[in-house]
C-alpha positions as a printed Julia matrix, in Angstrom:
362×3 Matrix{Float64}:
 -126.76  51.17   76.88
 -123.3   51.5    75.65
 -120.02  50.02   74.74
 -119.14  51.03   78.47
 -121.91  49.21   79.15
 -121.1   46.14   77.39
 -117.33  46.2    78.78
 -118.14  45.5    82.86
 -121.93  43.43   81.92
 -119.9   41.19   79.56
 -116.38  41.56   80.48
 -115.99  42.86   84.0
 -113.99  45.4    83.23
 -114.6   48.52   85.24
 -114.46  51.88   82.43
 -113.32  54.84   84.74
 -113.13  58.76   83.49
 -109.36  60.04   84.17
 -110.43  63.29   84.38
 -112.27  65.72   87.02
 -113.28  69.22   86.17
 -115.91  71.37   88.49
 -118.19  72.14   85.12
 -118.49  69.06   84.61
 -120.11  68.26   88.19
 -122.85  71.42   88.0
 -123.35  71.17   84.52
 -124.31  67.23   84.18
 -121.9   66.03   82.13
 -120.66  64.06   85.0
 -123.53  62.54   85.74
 -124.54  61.74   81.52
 -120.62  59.64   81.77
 -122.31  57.91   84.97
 -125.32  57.0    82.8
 -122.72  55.88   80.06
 -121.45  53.68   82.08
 -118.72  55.28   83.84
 -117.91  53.24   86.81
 -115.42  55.66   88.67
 -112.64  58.9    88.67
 -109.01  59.43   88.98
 -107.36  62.2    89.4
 -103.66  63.98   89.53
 -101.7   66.9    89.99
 -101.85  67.63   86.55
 -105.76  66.79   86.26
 -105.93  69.7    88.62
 -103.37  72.14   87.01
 -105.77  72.01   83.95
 -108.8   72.21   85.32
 -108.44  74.87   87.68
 -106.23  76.81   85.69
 -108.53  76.9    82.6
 -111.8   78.03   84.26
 -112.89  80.76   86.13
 -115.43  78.74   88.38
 -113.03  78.06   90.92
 -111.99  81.8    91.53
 -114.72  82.72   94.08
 -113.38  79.58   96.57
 -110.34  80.43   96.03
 -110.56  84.4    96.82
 -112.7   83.32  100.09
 -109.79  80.66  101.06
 -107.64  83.48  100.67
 -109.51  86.04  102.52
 -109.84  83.7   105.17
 -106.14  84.18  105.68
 -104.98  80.44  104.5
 -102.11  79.93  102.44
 -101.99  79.13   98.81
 -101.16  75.51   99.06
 -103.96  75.38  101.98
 -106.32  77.16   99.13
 -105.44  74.97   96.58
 -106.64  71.91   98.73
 -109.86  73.51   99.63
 -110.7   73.34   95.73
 -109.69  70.01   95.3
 -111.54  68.68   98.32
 -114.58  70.56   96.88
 -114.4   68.47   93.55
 -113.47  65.65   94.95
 -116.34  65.67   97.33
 -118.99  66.27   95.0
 -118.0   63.32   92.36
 -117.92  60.51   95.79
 -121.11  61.86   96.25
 -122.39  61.52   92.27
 -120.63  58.11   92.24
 -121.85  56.84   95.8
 -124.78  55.05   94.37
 -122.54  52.89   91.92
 -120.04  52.31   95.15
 -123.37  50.82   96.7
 -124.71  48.74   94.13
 -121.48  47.07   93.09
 -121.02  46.21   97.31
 -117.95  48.29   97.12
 -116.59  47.4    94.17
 -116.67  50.18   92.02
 -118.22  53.99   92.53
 -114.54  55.39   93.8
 -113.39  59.15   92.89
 -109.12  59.35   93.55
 -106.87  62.04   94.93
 -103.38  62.37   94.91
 -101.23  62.94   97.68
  -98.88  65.97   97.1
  -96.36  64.85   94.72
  -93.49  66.34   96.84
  -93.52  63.11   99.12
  -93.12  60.65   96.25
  -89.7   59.9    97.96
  -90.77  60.12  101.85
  -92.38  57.14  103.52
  -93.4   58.75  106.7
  -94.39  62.29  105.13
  -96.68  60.18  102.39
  -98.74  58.46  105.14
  -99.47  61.38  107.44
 -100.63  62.83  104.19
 -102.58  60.03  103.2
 -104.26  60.02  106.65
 -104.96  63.72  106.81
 -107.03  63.51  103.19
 -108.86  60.49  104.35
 -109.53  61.92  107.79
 -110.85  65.09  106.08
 -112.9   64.09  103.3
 -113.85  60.64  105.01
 -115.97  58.82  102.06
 -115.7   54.89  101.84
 -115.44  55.53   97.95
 -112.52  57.73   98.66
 -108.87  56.43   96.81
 -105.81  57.72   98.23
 -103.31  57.65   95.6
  -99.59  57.15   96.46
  -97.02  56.31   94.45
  -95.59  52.97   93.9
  -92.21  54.0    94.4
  -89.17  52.15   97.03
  -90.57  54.7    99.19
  -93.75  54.42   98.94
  -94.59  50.47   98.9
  -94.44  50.72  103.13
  -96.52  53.57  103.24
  -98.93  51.42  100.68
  -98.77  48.61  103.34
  -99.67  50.26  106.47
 -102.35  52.53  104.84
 -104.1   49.02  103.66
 -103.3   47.54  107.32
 -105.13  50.53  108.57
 -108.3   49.82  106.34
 -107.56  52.71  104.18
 -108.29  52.01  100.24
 -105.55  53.09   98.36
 -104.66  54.03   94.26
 -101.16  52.56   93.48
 -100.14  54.85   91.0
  -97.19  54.98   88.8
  -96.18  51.56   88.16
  -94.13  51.17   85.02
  -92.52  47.75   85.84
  -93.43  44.28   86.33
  -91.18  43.8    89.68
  -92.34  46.77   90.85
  -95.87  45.49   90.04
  -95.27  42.18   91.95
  -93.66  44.52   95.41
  -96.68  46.8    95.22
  -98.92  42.97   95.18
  -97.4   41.73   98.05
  -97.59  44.95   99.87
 -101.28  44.51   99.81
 -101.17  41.42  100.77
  -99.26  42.13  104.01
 -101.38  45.29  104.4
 -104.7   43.0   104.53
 -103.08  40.2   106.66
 -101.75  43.1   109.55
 -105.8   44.91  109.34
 -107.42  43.45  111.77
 -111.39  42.12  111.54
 -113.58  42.31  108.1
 -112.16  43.05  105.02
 -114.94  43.65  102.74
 -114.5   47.34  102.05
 -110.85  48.08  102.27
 -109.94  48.24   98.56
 -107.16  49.19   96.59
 -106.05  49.31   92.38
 -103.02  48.99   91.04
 -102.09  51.66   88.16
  -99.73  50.24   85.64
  -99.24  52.91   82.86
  -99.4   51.46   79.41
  -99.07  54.26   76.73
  -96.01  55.88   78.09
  -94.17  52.91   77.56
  -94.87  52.57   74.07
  -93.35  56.3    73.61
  -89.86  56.0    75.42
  -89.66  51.76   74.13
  -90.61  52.96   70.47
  -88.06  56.11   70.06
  -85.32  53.52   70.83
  -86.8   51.19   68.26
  -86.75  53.74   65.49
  -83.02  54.61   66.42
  -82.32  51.25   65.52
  -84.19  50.86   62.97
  -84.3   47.11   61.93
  -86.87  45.49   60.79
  -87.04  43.43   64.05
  -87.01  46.34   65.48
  -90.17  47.73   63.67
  -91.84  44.7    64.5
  -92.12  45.47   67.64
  -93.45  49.42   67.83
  -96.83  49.77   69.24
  -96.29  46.07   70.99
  -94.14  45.91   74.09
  -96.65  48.52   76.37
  -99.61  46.33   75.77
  -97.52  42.89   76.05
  -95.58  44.73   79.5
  -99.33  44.66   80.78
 -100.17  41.41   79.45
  -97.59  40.34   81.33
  -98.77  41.95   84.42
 -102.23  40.38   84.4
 -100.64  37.34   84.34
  -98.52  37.95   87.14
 -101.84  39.55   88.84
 -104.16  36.37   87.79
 -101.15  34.11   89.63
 -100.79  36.12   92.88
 -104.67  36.22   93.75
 -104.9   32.47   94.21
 -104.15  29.74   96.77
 -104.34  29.52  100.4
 -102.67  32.74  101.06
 -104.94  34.72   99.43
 -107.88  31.95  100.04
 -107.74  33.09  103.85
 -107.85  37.04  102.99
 -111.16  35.99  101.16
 -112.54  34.44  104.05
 -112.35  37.63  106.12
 -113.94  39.83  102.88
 -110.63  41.03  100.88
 -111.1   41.58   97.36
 -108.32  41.47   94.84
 -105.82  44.18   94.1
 -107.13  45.07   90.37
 -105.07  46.26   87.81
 -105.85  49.33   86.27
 -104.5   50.37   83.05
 -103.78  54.1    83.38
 -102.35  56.19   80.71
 -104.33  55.21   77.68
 -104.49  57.72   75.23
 -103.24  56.97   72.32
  -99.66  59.18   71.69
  -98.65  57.8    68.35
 -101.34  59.02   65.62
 -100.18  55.94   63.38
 -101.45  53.68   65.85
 -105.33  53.71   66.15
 -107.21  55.89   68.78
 -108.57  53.56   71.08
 -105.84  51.16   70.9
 -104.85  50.79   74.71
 -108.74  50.35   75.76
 -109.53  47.3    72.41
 -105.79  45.54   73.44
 -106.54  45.31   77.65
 -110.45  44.1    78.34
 -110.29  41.31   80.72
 -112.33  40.73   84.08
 -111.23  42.04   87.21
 -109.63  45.1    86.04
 -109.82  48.81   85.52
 -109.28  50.86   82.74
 -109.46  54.74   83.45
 -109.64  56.13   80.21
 -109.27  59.98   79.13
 -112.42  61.77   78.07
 -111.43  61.96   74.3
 -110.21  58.25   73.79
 -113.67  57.72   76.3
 -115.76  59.2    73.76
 -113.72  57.54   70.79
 -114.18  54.08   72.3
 -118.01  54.74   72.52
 -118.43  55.4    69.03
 -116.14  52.8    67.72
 -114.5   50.13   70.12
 -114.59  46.66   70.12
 -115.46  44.71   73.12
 -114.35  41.43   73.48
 -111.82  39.59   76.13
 -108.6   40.45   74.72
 -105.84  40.85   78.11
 -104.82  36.85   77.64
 -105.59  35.66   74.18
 -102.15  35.77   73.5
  -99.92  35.53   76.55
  -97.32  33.45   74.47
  -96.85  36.21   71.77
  -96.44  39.04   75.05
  -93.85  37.26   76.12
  -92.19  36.73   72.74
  -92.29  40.79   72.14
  -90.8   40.97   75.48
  -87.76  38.96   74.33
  -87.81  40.08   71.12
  -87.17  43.6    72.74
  -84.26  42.22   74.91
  -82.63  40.73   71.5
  -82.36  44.07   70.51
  -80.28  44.8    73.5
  -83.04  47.27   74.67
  -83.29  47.06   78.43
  -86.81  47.49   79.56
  -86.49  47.79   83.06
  -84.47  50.6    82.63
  -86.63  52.2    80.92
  -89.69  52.02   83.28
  -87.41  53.25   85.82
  -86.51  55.92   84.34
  -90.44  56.65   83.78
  -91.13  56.64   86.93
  -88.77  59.05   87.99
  -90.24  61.61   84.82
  -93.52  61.03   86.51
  -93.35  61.91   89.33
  -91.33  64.83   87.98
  -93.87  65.72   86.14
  -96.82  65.31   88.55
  -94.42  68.12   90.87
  -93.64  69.98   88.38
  -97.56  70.71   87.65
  -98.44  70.6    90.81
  -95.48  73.34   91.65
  -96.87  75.43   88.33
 -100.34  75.62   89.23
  -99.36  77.0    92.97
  -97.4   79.57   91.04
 -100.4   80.32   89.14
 -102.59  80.3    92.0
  -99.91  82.87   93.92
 -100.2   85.23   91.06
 -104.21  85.38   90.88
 -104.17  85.84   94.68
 -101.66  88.73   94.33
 -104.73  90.46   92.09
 -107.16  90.26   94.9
């Protein structure tokens, strides 16, 4: 047993691996996390850039792809299916035992349709139509765009990864899209599912370089606070939407909560300590996907204990405390979510680049 262990048998929170490399699957060390206590995978564009740019054990699909006379984006898709296949399968048994709780590997639609509704849910059907798992996450992005495309995937019965979310209103639109998604599916609801990824350490960088240009001691204060009190704040607004009759009826028919999931939880400031963002957010009913590093970090020395609402009053205070300042925090979270997904294109447009290049050596 571990401390991964301890945090879903004592806590209910659900430690997931934010990483995905093909080694990992054929050597074992997939399977040893599993055994850890590794309860299921996300993935993204740059996940992949990393991975398949760094090894050579992808090389032989990707020359027969190419051979085969598919394209390079078409290739690139073969290898991720392949991965992605082989960890639902590795994580099936977990999907089982938790009754479709947990056991769930994610992929990314292409980046590229962050912005466009319609092109993000033929996407999203054509990955679930091809790799058809029932641990299988779609992820789409919570942007404007996205939230319909969020809704009819989840009226369809498709279980979907909300990813990106920076922002508590944005938080709320992406909750009552799956709400309306669930009341429009028709029949049994027990295994449609879907998480909701609100990125914590990201906000902590932009919030606390405007902090240090001001440079108060109020404004000291409050580095290494606001992206752990922005998702303290979010589990509270998550802990008030999944009650009442609205949500009692969804429960009749199967549904299961939206959970959070706290994505982006390495630790970026070396002043603040390593496992930080995984210590500051246990609390039942949520997900934490956590890197392999700040994984193996927590293992050796985290603390488990519920710590998402022991102080909901102070969250709120640093929240204030930041607008004081005159530091608007919505703007800032929208202006992350615009250098995400950004960022996920830009890797996702470097690796096809990369990919083109080793093809042109065949």
């Amino acid at each position: 047993m571990t401390l991964l262990h301890d945090l879903y048998n004592h806590n209910r929170q659900s430690p997931w691996l934010d990483n995905l490399r093909r080694s990992w699957v054929s050597g074992g060390e997939l399977q040893q996390w599993v055994d850890d206590g590794v309860r299921g995978i996300t993935s993204n564009p740059s996940i992949f850039q990393k991975a398949i740019e760094g090894a050579a054990d992808y090389d032989e699909q990707f020359r027969t792809s190419i051979a085969a006379g598919k394209t390079i984006e078409e290739s690139y898709w073969d290898l991720v299916v392949t991965d992605i296949e082989s960890a639902l399968a590795l994580l099936r048994p977990v999907y089982d035992e938790s009754e479709y709780l947990d056991g769930y590997v994610s992929v990314e639609v292409a980046p590229s349709l962050a912005r466009q509704t319609e092109g993000t849910m033929t996407a999203a059907r054509q990955l679930w139509d091809r790799i058809n798992e029932p641990n299988l996450y779609v992820k789409i992005p919570g942007t404007v765009e996205g939230l319909p495309a969020i809704e009819h995937m989840l009226a369809e019965k498709r279980s979907i990864n909300v990813t990106l979310l920076f922002s508590l209103s944005r938080y709320r639109e992406v909750m009552e899209a799956y709400l309306s998604g669930l009341e429009r599916a028709e029949g049994d609801l027990s295994q449609v599912s879907s998480v909701a990824s609100f990125f914590i350490s990201r906000v902590d960088v932009a919030v606390d370089a405007e902090l240090d240009a001001i440079g108060s001691p109020e404004a000291m204060e409050l580095r290494g606070k606001v992206a752990v009190a922005n998702a303290v704040l979010a589990y509270e607004a998550f802990r008030a939407t999944f009650q009442g009759r609205r949500w009692d009826a969804l429960v009749a028919r199967g549904a299961k909560c939206q959970r959070p999931l706290w994505a982006s939880t390495s630790t970026k400031d070396p002043s603040f300590p390593d496992t930080l963002y995984v210590d500051a957010l246990i609390g039942p009913h949520t997900v934490n996907t956590i890197p392999d590093s700040t994984l193996e970090a927590f293992v050796d020395h985290g603390t488990v204990s519920r710590t998402i609402d022991d102080d909901v009053a102070g969250a709120h205070a640093v929240i204030d405390g930041l607008a004081a300042l005159g530091i608007d925090l919505e703007a800032i979270t929208d202006d992350l979510e615009a250098v995400g997904v950004a960022s996920f294109e830009g890797s996702f447009d470097t690796l096809l680049d990369s990919l083109t290049a080793k093809a042109a050596t065949f």
